[in-house]
Backbone bond lengths (Angstrom), bond angles and torsions (degrees), N, CA, C in turn:
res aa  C-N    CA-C-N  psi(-1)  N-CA   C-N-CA  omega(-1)  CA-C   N-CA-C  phi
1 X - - - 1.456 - - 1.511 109.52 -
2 X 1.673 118.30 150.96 1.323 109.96 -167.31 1.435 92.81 -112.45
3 X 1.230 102.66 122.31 1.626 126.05 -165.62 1.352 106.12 -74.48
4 X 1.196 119.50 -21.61 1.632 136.98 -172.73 1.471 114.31 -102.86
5 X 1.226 113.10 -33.92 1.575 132.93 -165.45 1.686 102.48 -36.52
6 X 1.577 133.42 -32.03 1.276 125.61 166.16 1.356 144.12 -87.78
7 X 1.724 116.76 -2.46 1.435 154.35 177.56 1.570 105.32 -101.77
8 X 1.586 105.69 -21.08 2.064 76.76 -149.77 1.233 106.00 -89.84
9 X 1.518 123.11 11.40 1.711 123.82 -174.03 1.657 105.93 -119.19
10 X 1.671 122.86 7.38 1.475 124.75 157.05 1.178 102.90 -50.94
11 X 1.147 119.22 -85.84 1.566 137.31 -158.11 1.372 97.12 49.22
12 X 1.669 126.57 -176.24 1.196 153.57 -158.65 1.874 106.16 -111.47
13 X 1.275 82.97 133.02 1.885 84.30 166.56 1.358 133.54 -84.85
14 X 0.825 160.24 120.66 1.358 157.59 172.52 1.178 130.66 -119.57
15 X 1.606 122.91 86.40 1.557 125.35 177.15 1.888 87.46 78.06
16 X 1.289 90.72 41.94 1.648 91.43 -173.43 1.341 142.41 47.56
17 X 1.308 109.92 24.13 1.560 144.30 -167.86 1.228 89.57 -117.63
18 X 1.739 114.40 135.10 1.152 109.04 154.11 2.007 127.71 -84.00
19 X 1.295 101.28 144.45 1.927 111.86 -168.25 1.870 82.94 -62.56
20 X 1.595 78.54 151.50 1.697 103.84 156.31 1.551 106.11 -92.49
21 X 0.842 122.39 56.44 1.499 105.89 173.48 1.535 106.02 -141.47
22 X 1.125 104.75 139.04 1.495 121.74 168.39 1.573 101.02 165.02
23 X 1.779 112.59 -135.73 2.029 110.89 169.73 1.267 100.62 -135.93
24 X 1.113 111.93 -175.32 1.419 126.33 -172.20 2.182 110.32 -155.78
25 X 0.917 96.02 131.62 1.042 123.56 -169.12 1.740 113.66 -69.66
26 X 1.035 142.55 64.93 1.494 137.03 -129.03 1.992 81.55 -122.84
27 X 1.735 102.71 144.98 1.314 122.39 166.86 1.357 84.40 -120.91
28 X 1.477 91.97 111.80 1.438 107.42 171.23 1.629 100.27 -76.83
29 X 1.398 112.41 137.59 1.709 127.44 137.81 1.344 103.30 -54.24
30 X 1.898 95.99 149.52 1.179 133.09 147.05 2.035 114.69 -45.09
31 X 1.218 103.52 166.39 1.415 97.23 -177.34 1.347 139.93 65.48
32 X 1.660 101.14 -17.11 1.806 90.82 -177.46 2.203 91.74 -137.81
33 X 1.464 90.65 153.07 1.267 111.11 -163.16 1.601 101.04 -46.36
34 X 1.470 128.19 -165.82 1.396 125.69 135.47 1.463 128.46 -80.50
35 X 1.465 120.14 -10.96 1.662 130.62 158.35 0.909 104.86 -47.29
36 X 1.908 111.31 -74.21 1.608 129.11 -163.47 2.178 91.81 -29.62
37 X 0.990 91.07 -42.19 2.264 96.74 -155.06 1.478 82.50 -62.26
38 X 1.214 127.93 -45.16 1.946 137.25 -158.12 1.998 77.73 -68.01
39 X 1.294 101.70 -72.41 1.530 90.66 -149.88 1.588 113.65 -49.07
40 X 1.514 111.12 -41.00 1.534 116.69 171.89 1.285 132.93 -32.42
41 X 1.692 104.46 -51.08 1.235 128.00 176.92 1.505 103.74 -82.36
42 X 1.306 141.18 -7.68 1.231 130.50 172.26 1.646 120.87 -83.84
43 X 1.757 95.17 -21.90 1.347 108.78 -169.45 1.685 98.48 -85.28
44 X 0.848 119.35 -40.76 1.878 134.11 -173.01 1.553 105.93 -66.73
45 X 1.451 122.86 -35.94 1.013 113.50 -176.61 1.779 101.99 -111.19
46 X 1.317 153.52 -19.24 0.776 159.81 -104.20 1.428 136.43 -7.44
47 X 1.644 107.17 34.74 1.322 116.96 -178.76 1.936 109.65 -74.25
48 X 1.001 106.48 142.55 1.747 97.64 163.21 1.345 112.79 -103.65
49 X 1.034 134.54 26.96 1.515 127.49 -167.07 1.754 84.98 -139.44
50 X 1.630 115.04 75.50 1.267 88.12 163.43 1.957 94.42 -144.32
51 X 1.368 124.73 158.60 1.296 157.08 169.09 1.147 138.01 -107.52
52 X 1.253 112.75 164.09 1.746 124.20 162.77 1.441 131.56 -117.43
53 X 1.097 117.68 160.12 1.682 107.73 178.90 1.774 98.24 -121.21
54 X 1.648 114.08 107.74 1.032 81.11 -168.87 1.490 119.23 114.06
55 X 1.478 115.41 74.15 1.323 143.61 163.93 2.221 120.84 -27.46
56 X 1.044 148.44 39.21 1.219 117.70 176.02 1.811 136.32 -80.61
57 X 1.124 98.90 113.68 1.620 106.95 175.60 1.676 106.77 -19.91
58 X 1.230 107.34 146.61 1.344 114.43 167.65 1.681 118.03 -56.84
59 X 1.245 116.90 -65.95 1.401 114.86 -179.26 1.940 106.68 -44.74
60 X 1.214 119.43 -43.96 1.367 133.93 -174.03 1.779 107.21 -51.44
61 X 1.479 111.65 161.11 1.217 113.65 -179.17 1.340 112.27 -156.59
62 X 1.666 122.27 153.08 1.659 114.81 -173.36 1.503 114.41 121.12
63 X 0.772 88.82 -157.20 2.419 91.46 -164.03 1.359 87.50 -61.74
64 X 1.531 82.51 136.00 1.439 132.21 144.62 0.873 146.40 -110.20
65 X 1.376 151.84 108.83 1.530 138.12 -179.71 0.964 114.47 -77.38
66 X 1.118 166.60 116.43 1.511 155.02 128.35 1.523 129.22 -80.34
67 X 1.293 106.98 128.39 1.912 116.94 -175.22 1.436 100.27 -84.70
68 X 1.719 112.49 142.38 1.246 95.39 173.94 1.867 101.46 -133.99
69 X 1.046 116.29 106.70 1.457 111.56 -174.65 1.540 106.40 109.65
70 X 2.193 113.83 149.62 1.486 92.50 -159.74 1.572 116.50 -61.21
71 X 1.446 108.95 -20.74 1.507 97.59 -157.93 1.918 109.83 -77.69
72 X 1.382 105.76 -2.38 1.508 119.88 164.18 1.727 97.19 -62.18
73 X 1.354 92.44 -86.68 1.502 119.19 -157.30 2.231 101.68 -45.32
74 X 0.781 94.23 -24.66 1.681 85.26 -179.35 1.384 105.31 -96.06
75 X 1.011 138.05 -1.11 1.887 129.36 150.42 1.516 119.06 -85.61
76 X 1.402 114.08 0.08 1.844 125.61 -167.42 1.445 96.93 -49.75
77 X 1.866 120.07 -33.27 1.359 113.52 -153.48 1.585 92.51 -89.87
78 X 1.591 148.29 20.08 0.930 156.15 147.81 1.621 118.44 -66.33
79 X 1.519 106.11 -56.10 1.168 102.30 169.29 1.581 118.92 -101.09
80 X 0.739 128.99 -0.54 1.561 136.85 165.06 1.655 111.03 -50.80
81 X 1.331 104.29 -45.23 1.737 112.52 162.67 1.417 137.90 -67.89
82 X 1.274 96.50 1.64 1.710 96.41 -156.74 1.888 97.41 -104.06
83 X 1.330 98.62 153.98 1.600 109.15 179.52 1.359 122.61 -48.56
84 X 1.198 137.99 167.50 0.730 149.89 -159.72 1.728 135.95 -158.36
85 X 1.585 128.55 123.20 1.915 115.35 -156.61 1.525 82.39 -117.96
86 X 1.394 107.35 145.23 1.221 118.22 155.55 1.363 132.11 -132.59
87 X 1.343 135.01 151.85 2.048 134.81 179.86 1.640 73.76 -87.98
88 X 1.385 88.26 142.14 1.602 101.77 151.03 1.724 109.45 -137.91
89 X 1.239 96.11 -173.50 1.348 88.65 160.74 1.898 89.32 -170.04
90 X 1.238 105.62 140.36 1.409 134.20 173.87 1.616 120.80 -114.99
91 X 1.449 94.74 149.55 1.127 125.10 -175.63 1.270 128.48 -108.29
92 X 1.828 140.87 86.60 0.909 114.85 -159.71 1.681 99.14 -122.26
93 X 2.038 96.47 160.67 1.261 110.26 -175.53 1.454 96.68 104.74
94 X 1.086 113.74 48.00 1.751 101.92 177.72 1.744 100.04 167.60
95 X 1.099 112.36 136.89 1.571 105.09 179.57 1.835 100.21 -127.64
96 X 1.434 97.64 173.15 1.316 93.35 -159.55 1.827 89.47 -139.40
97 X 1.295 124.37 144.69 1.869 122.86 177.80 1.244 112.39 -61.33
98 X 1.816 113.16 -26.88 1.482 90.86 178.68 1.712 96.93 -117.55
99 X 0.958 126.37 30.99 1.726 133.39 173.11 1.264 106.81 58.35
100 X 1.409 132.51 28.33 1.082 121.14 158.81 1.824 107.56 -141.43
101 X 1.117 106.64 -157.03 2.286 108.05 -164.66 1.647 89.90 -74.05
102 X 1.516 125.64 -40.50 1.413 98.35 -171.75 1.984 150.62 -102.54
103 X 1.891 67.28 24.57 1.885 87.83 155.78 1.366 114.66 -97.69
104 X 1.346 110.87 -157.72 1.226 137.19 -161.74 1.096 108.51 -101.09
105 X 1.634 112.24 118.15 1.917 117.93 -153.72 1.832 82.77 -104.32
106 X 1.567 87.61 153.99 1.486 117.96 -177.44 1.488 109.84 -143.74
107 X 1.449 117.97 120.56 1.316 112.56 170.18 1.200 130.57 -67.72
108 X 1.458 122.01 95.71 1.472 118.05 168.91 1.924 114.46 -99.74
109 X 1.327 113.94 87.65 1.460 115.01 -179.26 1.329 117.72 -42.85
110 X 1.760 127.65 133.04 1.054 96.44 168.05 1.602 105.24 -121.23
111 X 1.199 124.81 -164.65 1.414 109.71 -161.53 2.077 102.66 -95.94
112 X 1.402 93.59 173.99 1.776 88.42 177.11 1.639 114.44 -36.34
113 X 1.314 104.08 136.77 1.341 106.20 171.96 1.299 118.88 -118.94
114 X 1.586 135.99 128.26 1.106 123.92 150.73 1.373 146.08 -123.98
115 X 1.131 124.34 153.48 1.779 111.44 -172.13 1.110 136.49 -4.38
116 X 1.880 99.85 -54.41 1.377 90.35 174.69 1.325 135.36 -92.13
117 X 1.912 118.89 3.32 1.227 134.94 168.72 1.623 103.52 -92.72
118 X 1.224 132.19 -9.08 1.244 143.81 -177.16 2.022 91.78 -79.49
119 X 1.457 117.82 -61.66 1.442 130.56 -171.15 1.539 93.02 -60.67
120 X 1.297 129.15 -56.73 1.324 136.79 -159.11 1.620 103.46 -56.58
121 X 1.394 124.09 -39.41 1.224 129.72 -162.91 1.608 103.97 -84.91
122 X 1.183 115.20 -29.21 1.500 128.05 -158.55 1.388 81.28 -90.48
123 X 1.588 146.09 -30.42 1.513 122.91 175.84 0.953 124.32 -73.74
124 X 1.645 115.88 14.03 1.349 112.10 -173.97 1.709 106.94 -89.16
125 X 1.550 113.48 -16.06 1.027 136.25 -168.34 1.530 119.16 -87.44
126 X 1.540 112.23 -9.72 1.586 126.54 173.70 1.393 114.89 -64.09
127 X 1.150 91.69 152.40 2.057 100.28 179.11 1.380 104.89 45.73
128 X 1.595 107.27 -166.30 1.313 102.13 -152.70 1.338 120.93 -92.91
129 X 1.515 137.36 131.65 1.614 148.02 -156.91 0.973 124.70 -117.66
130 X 1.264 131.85 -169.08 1.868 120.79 174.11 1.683 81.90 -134.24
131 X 1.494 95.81 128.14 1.498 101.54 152.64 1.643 130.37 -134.49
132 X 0.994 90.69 143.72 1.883 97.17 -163.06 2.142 91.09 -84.68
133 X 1.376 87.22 106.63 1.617 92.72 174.62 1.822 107.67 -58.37
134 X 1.539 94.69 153.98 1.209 102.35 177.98 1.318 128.64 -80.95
135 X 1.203 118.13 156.86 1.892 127.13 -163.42 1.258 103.26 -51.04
136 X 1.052 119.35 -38.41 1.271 127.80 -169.32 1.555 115.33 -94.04
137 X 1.358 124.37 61.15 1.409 125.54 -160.65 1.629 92.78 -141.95
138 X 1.600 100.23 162.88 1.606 128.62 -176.86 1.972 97.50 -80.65
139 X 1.108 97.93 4.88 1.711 84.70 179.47 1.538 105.65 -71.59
140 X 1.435 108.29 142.70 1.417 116.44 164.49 1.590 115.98 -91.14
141 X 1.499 123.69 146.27 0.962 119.09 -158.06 1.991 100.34 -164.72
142 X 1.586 98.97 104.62 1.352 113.78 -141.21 1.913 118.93 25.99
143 X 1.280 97.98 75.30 1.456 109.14 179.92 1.754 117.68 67.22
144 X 0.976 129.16 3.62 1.207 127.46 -158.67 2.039 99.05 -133.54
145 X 1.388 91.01 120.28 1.779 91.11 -174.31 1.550 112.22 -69.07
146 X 1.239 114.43 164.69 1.215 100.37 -166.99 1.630 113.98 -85.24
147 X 1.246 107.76 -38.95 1.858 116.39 178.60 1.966 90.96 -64.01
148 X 0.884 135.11 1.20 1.619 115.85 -169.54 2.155 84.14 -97.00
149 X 1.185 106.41 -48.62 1.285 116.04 -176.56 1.797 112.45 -66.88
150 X 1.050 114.14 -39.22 1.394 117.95 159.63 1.710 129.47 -50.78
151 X 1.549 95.50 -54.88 1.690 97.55 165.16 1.622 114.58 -78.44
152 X 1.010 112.66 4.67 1.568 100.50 174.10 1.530 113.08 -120.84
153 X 1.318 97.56 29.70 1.515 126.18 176.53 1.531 129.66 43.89
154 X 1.467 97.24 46.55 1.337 126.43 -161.54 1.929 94.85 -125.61
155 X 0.971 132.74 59.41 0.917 98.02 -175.04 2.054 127.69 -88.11
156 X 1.407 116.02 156.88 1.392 102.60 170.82 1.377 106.45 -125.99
157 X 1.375 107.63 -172.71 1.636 128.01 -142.96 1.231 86.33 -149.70
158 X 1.910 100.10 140.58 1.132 120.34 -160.31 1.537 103.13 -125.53
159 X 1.380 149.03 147.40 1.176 123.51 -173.77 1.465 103.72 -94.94
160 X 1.316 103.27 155.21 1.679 115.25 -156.91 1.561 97.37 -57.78
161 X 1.533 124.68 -176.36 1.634 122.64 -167.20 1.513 77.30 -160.11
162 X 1.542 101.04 154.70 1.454 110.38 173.37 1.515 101.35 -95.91
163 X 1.053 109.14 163.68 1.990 128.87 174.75 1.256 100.87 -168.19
164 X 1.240 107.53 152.23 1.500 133.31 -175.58 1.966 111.12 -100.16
165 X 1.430 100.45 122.55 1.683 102.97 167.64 1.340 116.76 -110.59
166 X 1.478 124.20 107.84 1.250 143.94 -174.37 1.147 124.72 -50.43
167 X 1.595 108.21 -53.19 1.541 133.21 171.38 0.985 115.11 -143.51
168 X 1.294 139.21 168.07 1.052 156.31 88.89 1.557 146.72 -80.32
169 X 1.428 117.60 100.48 0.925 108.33 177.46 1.810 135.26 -131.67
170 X 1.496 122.16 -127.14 1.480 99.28 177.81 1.017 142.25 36.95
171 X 1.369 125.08 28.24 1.382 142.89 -153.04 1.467 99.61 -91.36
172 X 1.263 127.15 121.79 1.332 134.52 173.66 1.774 106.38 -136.59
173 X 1.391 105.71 -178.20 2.203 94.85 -175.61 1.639 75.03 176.43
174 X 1.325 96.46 110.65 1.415 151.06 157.22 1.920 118.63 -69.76
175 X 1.375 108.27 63.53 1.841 101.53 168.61 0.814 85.01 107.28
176 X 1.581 153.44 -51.47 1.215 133.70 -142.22 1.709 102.77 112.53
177 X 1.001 122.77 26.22 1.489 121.25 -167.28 1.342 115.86 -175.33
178 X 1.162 127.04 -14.75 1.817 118.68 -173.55 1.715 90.45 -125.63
179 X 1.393 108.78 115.91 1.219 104.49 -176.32 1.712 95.41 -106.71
180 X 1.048 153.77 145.38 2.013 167.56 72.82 1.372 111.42 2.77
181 X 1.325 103.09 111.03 1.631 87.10 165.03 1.401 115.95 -163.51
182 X 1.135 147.06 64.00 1.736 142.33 156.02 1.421 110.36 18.20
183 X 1.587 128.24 113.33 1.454 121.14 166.33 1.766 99.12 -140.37
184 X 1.746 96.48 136.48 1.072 99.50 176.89 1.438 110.64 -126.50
185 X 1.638 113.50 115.07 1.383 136.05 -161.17 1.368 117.31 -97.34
186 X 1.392 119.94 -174.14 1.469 122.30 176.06 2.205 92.84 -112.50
187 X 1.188 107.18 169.00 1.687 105.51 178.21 1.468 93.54 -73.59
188 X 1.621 89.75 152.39 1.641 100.45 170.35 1.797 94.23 114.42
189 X 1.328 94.74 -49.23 1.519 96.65 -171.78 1.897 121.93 -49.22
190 X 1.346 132.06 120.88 1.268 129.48 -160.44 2.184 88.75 -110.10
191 X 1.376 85.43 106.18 1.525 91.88 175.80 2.217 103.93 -54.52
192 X 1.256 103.13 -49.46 1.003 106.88 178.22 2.023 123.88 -31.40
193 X 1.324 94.78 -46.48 1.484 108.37 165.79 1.608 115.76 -54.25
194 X 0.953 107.69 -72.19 1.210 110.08 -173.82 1.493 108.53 -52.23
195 X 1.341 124.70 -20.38 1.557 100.61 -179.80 1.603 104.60 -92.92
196 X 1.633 111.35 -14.61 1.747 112.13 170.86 1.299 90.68 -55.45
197 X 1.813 124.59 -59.74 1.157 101.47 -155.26 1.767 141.16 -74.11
198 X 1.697 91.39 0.52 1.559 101.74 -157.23 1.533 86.51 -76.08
199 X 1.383 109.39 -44.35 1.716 116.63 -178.46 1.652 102.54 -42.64
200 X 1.032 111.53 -37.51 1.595 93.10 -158.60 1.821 96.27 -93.18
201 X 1.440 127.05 -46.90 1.283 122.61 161.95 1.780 109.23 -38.12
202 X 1.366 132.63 -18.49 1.314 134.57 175.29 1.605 107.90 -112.77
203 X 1.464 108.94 36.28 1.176 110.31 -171.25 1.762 128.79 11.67
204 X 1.282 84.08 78.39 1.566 99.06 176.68 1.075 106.32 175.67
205 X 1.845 127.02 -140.63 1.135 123.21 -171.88 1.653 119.04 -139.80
206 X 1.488 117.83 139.17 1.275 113.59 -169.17 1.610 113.96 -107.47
207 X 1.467 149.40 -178.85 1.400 140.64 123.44 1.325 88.69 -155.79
208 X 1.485 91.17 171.85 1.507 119.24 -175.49 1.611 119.32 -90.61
209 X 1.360 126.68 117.54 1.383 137.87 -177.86 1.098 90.45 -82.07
210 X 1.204 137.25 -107.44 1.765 141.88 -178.66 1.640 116.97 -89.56
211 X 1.557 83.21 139.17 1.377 105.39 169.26 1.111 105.26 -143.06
212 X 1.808 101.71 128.64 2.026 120.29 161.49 1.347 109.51 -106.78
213 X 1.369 113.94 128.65 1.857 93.87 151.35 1.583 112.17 -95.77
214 X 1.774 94.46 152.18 1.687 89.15 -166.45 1.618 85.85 -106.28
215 X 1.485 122.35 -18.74 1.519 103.87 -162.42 1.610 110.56 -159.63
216 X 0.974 122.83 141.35 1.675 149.50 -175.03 1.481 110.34 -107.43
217 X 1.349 123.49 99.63 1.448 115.35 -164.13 1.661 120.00 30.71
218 X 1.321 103.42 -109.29 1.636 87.44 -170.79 1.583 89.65 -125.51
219 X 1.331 117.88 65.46 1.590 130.96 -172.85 2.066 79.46 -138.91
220 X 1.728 104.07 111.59 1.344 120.84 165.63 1.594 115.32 -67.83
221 X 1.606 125.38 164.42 1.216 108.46 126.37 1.564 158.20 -90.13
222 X 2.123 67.68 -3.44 1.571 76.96 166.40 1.618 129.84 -64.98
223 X 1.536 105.18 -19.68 1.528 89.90 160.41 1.502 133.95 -98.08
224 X 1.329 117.97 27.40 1.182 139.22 -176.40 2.007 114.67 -75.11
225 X 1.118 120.16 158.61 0.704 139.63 -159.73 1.758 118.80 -129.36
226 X 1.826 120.45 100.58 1.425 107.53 -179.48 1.506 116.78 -74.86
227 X 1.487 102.49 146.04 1.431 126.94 -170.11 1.314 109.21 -49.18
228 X 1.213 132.06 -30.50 1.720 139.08 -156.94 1.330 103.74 -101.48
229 X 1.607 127.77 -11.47 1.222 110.12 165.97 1.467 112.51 -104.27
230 X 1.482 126.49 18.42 1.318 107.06 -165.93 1.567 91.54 -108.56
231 X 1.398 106.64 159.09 1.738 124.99 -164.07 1.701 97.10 -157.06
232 X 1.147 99.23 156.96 1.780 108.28 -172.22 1.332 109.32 -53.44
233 X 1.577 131.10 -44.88 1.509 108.58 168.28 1.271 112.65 -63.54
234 X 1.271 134.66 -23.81 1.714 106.24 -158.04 1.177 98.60 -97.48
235 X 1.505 136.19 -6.11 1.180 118.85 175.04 1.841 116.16 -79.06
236 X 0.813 109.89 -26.07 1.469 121.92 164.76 1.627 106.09 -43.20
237 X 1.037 93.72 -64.68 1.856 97.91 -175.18 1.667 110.26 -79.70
238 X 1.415 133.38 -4.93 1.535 137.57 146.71 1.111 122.33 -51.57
239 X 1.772 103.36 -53.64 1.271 123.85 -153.26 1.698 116.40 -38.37
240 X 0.960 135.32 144.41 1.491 125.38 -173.35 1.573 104.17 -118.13
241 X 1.527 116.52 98.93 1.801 91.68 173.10 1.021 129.25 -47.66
242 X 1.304 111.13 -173.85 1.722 113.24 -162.71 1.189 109.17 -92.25
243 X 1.357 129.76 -45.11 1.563 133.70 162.71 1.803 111.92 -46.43
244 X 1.155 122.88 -54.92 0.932 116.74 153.91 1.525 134.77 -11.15
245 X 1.006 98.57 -87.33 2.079 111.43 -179.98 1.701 106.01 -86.07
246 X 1.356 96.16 -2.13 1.786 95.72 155.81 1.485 121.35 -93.73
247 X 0.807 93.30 -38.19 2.115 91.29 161.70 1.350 127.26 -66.69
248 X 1.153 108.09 -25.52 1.872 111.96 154.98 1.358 126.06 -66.03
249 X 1.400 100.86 1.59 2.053 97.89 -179.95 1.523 102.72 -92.24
């Protein structure tokens, strides 16, 4: 259901024009950064003042927030905090440099697995943990990001950060190797970790094949919107004011 579907075509007048400003609800594609979505949406609407709440990896796919105009973009640090559910799907017996399908795979075997040593391992991951983000991350670290230092085969280390895991659930395991599973986290949390780490709690090695996010606090994807159909009129009539999707927090 589109939670917005009766707000998102007010918008604001201006010189009797309606404003670009409010957010938009974006299912990000596979393949392109969370910028690539900023620059898209900057070009369609021609605002320059626009953002995200809310980091997704390139290979990754699913909600997006995007601010569009200042009075968007200066509440981002509202939703920039808020929890977060994701589909994943893992890979175990094999590790990868940046813990997910599009580094460099390494066989780490791990031994038979089953459901219920599969569930057992994943409780180690409840409530709140320390996780050492992966090499391959947007952390800065005396000025220098960490994936820029990683591909230039330098890599550094970040000291682990606590985050909170809400749930886990949907847990299914496919062969002995493709694990399913629903987790709903606090921000900060790098799904990617947790599947390095399940590998190594299963003595061996984990990364992540797919990742969706389905949800941003209590912002669905079911009311989201894919990137390839939106064009300068329809975002107008998406657009969500800001009061709007601010009364849902």
């Amino acid at each position: 259901m589109n939670t917005f579907g009766s707000v998102a075509k007010k918008g604001i007048l201006v010189n009797n024009e309606p404003s670009m400003e409010g957010f938009l609800l974006i299912d990000k594609p596979a393949g392109m950064t969370s910028h690539d979505v900023v620059d898209r949406v900057r070009r369609l609407t021609g605002e320059r003042r626009v953002g995200h709440a809310g980091t997704l990896d390139p290979f990754a796919t699913g909600l997006l927030i995007v601010g569009v105009g200042r009075p968007a973009t200066r509440e981002m640090q509202k939703l920039s905090g808020l929890d977060k559910t994701y589909d994943a799907v893992f890979v175990l017996g094999a590790s990868s440099d940046t813990d997910d399908k599009t580094g460099e795979i390494t066989q780490k075997p791990v031994a038979d697995v089953s459901i219920e040593s599969l569930t057992k391992a994943l409780k180690t991951f409840s409530g709140e943990i320390k996780q050492l983000p992966p090499a391959y991350s947007a952390i800065k670290i005396k000025g220098k990001k960490m994936y820029e230092a990683a591909r230039a085969g330098k890599p550094l280390s970040a000291e682990p950060r606590t985050v909170t895991i809400h749930a886990i659930s949907n847990i299914s395991l496919e062969a002995d190797r493709l694990v399913s599973l629903s987790i709903h986290c606090s921000t900060g949390t790098y799904i990617r970790a947790i599947a390095r780490d399940l590998g190594i709690v299963l003595k061996g090695g984990g990364y992540v094949e797919n990742l969706r996010r389905t949800s941003i606090g209590p912002f669905s994807l079911e009311d989201a919107h894919a990137l390839d159909v939106l064009s300068q009129d329809r975002i107008q009539d998406i657009l969500i004011p800001v009061e709007a999707l601010l009364q849902q927090l």
